[in-house]
C-alpha positions in Angstrom: 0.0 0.0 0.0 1.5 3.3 -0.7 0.8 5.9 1.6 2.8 9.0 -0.1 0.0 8.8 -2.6 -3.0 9.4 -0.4 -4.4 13.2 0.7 -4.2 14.5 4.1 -7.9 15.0 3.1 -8.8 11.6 2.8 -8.3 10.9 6.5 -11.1 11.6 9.0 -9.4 12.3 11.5 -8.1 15.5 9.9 -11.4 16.4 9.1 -12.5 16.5 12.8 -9.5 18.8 13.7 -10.7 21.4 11.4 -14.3 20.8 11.1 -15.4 20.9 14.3 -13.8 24.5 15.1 -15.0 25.7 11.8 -18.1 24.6 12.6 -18.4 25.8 16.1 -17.2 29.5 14.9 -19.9 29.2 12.3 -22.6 28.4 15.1 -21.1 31.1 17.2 -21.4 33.8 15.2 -25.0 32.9 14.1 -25.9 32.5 18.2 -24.4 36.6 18.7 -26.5 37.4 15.3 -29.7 36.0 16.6 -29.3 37.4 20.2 -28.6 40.4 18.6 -31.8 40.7 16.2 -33.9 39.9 18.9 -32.3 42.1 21.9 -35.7 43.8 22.8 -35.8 44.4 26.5 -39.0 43.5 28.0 -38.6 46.2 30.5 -39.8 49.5 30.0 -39.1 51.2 33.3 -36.3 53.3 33.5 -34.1 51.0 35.8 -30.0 52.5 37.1 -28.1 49.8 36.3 -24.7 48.5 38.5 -22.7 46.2 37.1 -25.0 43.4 36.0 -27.9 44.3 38.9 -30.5 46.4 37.3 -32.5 48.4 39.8 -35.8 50.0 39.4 -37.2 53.1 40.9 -40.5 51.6 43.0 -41.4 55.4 44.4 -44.8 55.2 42.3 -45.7 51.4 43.3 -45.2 52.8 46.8 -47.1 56.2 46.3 -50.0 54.6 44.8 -50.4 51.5 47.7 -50.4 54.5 50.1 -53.2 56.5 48.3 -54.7 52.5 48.4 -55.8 53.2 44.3 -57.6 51.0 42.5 -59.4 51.2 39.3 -61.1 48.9 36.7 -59.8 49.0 32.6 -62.6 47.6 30.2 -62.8 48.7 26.8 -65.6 47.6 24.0 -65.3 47.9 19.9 -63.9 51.2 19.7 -63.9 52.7 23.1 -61.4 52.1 26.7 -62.8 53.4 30.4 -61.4 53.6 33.4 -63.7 53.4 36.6 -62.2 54.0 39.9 -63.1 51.6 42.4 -61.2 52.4 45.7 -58.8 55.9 46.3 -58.4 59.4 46.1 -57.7 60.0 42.1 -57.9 63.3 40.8 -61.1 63.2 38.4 -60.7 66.1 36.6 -57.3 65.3 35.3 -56.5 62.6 32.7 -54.3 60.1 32.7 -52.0 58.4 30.7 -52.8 54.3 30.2 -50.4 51.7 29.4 -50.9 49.0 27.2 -47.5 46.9 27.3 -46.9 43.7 25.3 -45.0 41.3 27.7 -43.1 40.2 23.9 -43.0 42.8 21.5 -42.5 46.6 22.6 -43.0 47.7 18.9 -46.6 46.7 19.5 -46.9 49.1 23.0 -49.4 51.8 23.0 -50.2 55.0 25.2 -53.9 56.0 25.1 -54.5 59.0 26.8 -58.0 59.2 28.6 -60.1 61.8 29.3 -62.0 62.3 32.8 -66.1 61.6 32.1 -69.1 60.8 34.6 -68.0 57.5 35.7 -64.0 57.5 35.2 -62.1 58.2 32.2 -62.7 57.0 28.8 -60.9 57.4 25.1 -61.8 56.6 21.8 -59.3 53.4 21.4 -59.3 50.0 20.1 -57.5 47.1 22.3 -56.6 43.8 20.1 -58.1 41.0 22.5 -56.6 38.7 20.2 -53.4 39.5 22.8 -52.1 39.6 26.3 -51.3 42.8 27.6 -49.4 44.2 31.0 -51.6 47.9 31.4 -50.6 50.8 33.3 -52.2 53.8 34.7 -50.7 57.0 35.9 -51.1 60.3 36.0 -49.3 62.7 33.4 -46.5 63.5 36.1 -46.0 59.6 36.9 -46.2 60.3 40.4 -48.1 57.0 41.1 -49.0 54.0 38.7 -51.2 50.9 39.2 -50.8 48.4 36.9 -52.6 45.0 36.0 -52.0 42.0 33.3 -54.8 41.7 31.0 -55.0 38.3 29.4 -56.1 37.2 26.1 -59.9 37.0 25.2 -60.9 39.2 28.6 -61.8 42.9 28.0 -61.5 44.1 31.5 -59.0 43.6 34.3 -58.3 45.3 37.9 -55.6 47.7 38.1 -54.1 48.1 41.8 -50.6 48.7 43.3 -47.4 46.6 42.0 -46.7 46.5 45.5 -49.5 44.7 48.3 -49.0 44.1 51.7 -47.9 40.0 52.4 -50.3 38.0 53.5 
């Protein structure tokens, strides 16, 4: 058998030394691509951040359990309300609502609504076909309750981010 004649090629064993880091380069760089197509942050308060530790500012959680606010968020065809059910809101201002997608930010709306007879209402639609995270607070942020509003439902209690344990 004459082995001068025979590629380097040929043997397999040469292919695994430089395959398998060609190959895991190759899978690398597609694993930084995708993780950086897809590097939407799903949070959307403004958080300081140290080191690794993110930290968010929990002042209008707090404000709000103290004031002990609580409304209601329905919304029908074209139209959202807000009905207050507990605490001391200012009904002659309006408010600014929330309506988060826990997936996609590009898909987060603002509706601002107007103080009426029983709340605050807007002219707005709301895609029930989808889950959505909805906050309310006032134009200066100075509190903010907040509920999750799943698919299908069309209303959903609003209250403080922060309850007492128990």
């Amino acid at each position: 058998m004459d082995t001068a004649a025979r590629s380097q090629w040929s043997n397999p064993v040469m292919w695994l030394v430089v395959g398998l880091p060609l190959v895991s380069m190759v899978f690398g760089i597609g694993l930084v691509v995708i993780a950086d197509r897809d590097a939407d942050d799903a949070i959307v308060d403004k958080v300081d951040r140290t080191g690794q530790m993110q930290v968010a500012n929990l002042d209008a959680d707090s404000r709000a359990k103290q004031l002990r606010l609580g409304a209601v968020m329905r919304f029908t065809g074209d139209a959202v309300q807000v009905i207050p059910v507990q605490g001391a809101f200012d009904r002659h201002a309006p408010l600014r609502l929330s309506l988060l997608h826990p997936a996609h930010s590009a898909a987060d709306r603002v509706v601002i609504v107007q103080p009426d007879a029983l709340g605050w209402h807007a002219a707005s639609t709301v895609d029930a076909r989808q889950e959505w995270n909805v906050r309310l607070e006032p134009m200066d942020a100075h509190w903010r309750i907040s509920g999750r509003l799943p698919r299908g439902q069309h209303a959903v209690a609003l209250q403080p981010a922060m309850q007492d344990p128990g």
